[in-house]
VMD Tcl script that builds the backbone (N, CA, C; Angstrom):
set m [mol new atoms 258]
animate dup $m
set s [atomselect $m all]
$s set {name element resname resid chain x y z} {
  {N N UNK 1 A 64.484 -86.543 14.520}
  {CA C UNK 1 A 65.269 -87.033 13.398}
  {C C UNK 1 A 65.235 -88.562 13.455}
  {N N UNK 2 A 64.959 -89.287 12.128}
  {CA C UNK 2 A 64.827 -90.727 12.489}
  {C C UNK 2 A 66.238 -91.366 12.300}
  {N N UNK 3 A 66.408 -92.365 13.031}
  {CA C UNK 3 A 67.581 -92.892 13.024}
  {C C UNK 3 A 68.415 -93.409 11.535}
  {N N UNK 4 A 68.292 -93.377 10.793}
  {CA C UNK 4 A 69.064 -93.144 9.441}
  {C C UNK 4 A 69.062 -91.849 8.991}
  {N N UNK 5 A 69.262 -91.212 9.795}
  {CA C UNK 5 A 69.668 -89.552 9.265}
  {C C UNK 5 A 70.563 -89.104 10.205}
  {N N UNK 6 A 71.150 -88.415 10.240}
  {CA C UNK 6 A 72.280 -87.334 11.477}
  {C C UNK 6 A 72.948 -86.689 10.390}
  {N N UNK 7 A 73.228 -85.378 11.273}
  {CA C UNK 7 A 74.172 -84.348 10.207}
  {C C UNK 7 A 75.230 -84.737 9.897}
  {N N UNK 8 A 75.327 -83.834 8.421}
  {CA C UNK 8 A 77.210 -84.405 7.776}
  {C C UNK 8 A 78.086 -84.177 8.991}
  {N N UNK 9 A 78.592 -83.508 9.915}
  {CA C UNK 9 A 79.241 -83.739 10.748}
  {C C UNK 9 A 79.211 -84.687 11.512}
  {N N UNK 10 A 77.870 -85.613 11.763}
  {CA C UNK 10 A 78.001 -86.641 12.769}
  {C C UNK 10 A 78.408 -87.689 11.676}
  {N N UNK 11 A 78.157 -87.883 10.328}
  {CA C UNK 11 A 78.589 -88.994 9.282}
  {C C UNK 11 A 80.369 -88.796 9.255}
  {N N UNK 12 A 80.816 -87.465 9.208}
  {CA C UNK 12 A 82.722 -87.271 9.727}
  {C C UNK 12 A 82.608 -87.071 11.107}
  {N N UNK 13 A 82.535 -88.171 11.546}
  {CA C UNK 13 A 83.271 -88.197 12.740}
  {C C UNK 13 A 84.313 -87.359 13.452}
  {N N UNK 14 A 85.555 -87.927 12.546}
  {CA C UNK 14 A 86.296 -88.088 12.926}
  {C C UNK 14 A 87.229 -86.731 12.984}
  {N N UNK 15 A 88.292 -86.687 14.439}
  {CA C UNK 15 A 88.656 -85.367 14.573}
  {C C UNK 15 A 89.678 -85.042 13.666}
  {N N UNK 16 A 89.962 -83.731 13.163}
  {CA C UNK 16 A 90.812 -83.415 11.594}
  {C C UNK 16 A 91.907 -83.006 12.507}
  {N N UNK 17 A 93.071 -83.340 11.884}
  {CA C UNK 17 A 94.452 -82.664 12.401}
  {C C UNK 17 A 94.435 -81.061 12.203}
  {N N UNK 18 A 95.303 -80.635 12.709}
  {CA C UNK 18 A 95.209 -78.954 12.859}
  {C C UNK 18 A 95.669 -78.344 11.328}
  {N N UNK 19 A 96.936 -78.954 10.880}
  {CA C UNK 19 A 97.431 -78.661 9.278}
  {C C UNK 19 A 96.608 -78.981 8.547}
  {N N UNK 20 A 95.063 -79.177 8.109}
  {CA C UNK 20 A 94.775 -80.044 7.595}
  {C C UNK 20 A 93.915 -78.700 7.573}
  {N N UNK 21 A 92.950 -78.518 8.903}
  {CA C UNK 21 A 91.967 -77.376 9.123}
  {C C UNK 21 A 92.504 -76.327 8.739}
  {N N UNK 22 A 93.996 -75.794 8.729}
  {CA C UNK 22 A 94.608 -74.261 8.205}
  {C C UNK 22 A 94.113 -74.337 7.015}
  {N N UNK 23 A 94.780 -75.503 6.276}
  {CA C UNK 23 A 94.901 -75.433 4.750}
  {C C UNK 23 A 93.133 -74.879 4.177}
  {N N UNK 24 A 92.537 -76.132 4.960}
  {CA C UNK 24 A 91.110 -75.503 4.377}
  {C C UNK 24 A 90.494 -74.163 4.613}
  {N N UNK 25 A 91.077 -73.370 5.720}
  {CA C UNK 25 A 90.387 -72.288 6.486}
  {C C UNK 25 A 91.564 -71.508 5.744}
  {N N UNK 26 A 92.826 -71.615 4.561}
  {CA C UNK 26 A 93.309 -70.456 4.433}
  {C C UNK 26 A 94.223 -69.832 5.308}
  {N N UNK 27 A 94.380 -70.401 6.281}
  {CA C UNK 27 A 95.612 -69.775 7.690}
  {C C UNK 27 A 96.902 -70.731 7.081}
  {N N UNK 28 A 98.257 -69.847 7.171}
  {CA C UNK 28 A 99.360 -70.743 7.310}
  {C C UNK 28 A 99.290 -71.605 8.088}
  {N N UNK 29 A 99.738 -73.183 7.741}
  {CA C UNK 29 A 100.289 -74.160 8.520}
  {C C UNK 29 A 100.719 -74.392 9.254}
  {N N UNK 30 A 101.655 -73.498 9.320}
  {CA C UNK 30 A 103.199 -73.106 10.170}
  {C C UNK 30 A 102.790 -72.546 11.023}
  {N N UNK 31 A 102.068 -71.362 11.062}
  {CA C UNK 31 A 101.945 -70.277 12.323}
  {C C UNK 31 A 100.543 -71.170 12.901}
  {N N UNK 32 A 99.706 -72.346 12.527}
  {CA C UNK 32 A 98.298 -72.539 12.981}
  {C C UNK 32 A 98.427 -72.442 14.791}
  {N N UNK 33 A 99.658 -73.777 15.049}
  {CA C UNK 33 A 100.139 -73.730 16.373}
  {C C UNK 33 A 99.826 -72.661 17.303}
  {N N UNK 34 A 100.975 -71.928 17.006}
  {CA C UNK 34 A 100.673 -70.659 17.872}
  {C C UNK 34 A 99.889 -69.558 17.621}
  {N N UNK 35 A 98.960 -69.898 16.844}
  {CA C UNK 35 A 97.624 -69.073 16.732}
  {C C UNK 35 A 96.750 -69.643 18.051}
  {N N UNK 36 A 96.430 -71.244 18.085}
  {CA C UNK 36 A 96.022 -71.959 18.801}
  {C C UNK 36 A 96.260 -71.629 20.382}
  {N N UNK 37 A 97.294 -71.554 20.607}
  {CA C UNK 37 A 98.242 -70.876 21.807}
  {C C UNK 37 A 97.851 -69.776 22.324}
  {N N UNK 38 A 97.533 -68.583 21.246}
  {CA C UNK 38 A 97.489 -67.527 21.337}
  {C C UNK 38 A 95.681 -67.060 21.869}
  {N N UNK 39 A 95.277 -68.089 20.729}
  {CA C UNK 39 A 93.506 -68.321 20.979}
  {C C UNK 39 A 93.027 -67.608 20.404}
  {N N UNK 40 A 93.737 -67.323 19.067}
  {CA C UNK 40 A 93.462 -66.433 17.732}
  {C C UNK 40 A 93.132 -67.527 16.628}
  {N N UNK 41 A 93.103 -68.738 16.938}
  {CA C UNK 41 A 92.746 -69.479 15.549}
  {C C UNK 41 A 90.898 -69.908 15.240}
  {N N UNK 42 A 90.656 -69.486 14.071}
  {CA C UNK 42 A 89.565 -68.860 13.939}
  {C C UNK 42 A 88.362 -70.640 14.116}
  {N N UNK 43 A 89.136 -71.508 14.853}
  {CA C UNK 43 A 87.321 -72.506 15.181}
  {C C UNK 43 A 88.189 -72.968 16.210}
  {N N UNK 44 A 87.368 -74.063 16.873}
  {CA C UNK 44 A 87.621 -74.302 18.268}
  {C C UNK 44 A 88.538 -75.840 18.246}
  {N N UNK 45 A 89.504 -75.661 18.873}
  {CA C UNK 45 A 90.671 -76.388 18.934}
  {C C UNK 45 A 90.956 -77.147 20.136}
  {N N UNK 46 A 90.448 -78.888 20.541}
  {CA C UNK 46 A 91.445 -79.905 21.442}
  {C C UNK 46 A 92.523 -80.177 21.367}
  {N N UNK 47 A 92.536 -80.819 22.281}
  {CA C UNK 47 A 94.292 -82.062 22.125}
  {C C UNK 47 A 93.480 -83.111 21.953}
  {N N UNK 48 A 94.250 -84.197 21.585}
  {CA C UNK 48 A 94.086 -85.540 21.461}
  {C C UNK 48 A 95.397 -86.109 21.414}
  {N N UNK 49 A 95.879 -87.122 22.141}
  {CA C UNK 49 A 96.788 -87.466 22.367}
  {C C UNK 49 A 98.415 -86.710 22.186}
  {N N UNK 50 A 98.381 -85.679 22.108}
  {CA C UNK 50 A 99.361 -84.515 22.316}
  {C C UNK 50 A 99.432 -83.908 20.974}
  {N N UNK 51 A 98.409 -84.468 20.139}
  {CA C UNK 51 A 97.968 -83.550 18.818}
  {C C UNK 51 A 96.814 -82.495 18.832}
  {N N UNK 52 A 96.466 -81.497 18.367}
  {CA C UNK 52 A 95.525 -80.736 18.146}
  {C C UNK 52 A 94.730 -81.263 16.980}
  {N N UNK 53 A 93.766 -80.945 17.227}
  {CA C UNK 53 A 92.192 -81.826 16.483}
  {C C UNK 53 A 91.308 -80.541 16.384}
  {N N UNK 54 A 90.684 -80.612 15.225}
  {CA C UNK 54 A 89.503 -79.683 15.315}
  {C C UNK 54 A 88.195 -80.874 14.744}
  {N N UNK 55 A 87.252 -80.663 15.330}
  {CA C UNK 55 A 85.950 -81.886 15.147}
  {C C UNK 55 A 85.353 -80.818 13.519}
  {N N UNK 56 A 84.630 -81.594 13.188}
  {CA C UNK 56 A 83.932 -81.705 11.706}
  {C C UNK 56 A 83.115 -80.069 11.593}
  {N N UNK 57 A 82.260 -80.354 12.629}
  {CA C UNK 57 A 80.993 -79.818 13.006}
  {C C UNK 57 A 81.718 -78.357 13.224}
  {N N UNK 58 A 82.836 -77.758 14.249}
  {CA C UNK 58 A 83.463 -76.745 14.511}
  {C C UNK 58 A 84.125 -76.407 12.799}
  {N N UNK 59 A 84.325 -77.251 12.252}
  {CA C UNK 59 A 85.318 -77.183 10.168}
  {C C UNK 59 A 84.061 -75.918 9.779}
  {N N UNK 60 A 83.216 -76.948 9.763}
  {CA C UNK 60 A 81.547 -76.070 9.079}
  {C C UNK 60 A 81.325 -74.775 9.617}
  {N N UNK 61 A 81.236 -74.751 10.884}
  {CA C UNK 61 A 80.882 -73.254 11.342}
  {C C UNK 61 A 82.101 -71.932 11.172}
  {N N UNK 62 A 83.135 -72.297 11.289}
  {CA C UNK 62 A 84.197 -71.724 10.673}
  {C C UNK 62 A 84.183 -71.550 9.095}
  {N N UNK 63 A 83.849 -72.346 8.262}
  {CA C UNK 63 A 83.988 -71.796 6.833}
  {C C UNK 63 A 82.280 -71.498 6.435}
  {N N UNK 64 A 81.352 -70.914 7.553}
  {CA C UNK 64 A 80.339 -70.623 7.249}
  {C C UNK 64 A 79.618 -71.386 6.609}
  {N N UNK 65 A 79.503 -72.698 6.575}
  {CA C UNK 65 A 78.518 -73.507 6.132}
  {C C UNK 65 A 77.388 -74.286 6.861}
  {N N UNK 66 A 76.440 -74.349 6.254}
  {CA C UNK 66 A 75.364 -75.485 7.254}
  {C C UNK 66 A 75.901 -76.812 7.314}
  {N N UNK 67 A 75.195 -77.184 8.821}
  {CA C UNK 67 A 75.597 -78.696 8.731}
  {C C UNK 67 A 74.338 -79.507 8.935}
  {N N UNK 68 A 74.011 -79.926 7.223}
  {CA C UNK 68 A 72.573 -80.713 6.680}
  {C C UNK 68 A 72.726 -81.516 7.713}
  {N N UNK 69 A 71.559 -82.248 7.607}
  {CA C UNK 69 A 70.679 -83.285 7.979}
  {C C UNK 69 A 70.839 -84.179 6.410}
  {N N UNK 70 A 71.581 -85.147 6.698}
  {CA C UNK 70 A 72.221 -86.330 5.153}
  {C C UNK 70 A 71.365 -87.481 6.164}
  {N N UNK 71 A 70.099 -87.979 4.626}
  {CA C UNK 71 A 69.822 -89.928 5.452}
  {C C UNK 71 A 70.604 -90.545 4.492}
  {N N UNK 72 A 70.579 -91.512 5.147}
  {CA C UNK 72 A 71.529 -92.822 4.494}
  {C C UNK 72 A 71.069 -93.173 3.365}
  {N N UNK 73 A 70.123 -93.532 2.550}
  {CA C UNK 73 A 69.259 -93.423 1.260}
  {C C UNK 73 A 70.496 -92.522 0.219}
  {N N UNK 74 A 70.481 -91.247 0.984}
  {CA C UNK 74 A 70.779 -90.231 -0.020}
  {C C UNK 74 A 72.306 -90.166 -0.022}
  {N N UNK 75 A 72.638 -90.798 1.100}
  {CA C UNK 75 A 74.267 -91.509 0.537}
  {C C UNK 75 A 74.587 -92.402 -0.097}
  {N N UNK 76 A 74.042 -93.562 -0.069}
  {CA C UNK 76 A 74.157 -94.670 -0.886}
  {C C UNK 76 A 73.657 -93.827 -2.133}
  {N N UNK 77 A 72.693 -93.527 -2.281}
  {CA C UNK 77 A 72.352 -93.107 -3.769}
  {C C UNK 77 A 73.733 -91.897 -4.694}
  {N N UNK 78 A 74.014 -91.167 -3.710}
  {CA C UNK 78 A 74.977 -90.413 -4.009}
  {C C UNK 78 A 76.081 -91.132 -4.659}
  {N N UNK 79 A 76.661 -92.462 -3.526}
  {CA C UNK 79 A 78.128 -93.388 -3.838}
  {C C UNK 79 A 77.513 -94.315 -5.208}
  {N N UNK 80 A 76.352 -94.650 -5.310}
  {CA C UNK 80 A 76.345 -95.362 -6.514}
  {C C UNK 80 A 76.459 -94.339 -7.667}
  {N N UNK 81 A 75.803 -93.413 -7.582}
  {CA C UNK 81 A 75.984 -92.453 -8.782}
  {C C UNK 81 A 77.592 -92.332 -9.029}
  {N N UNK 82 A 78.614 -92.252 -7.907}
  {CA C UNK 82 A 79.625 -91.656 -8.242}
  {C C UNK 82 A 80.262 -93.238 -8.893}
  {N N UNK 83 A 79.906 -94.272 -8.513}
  {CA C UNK 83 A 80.408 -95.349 -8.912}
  {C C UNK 83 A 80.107 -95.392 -10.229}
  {N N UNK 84 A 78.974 -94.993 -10.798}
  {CA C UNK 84 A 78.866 -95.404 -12.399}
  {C C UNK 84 A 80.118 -94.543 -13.611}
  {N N UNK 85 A 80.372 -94.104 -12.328}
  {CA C UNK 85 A 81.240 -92.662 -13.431}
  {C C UNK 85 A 82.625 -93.001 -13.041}
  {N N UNK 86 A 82.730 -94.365 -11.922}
  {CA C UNK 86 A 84.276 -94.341 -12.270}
  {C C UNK 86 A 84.641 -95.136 -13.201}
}
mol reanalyze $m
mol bondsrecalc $m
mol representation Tube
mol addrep $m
């Protein structure tokens, strides 16, 4: 892979709060916790500083999606398109 490309998960970084992953995955909010606890919550779950995090890459394989290969070209081209339309 050449270095202006990595998968949409490596472009989101960043780790998602746990309420955040229910909502998208369809699980109550409320009960996500002690699903987590239980080791019934359906993708794979850290701590991070005494919060629960689920990473990008674990989001995707849980709601059954691929995680492309995005180059940078085809993002910029993407954000300008969306720019003409705001």
């Amino acid at each position: 892979m050449n270095p202006s490309a990595r998968r949409l998960s490596q472009w989101l970084g960043e780790p998602m709060p746990l309420r955040k992953v229910a909502d998208l995955l369809g699980v109550d909010a409320a009960k996500a916790c002690g699903l987590v606890r239980g080791g019934r919550f359906p993708c794979r779950v850290t701590k991070e500083k005494g919060k629960y995090v689920v990473l990008p890459a674990d989001v995707l394989v849980a709601m059954g999606l691929d995680d492309p290969i995005v180059r940078i070209v085809d993002l910029l081209a993407g954000a300008e398109f969306a720019r003409r339309w705001d």
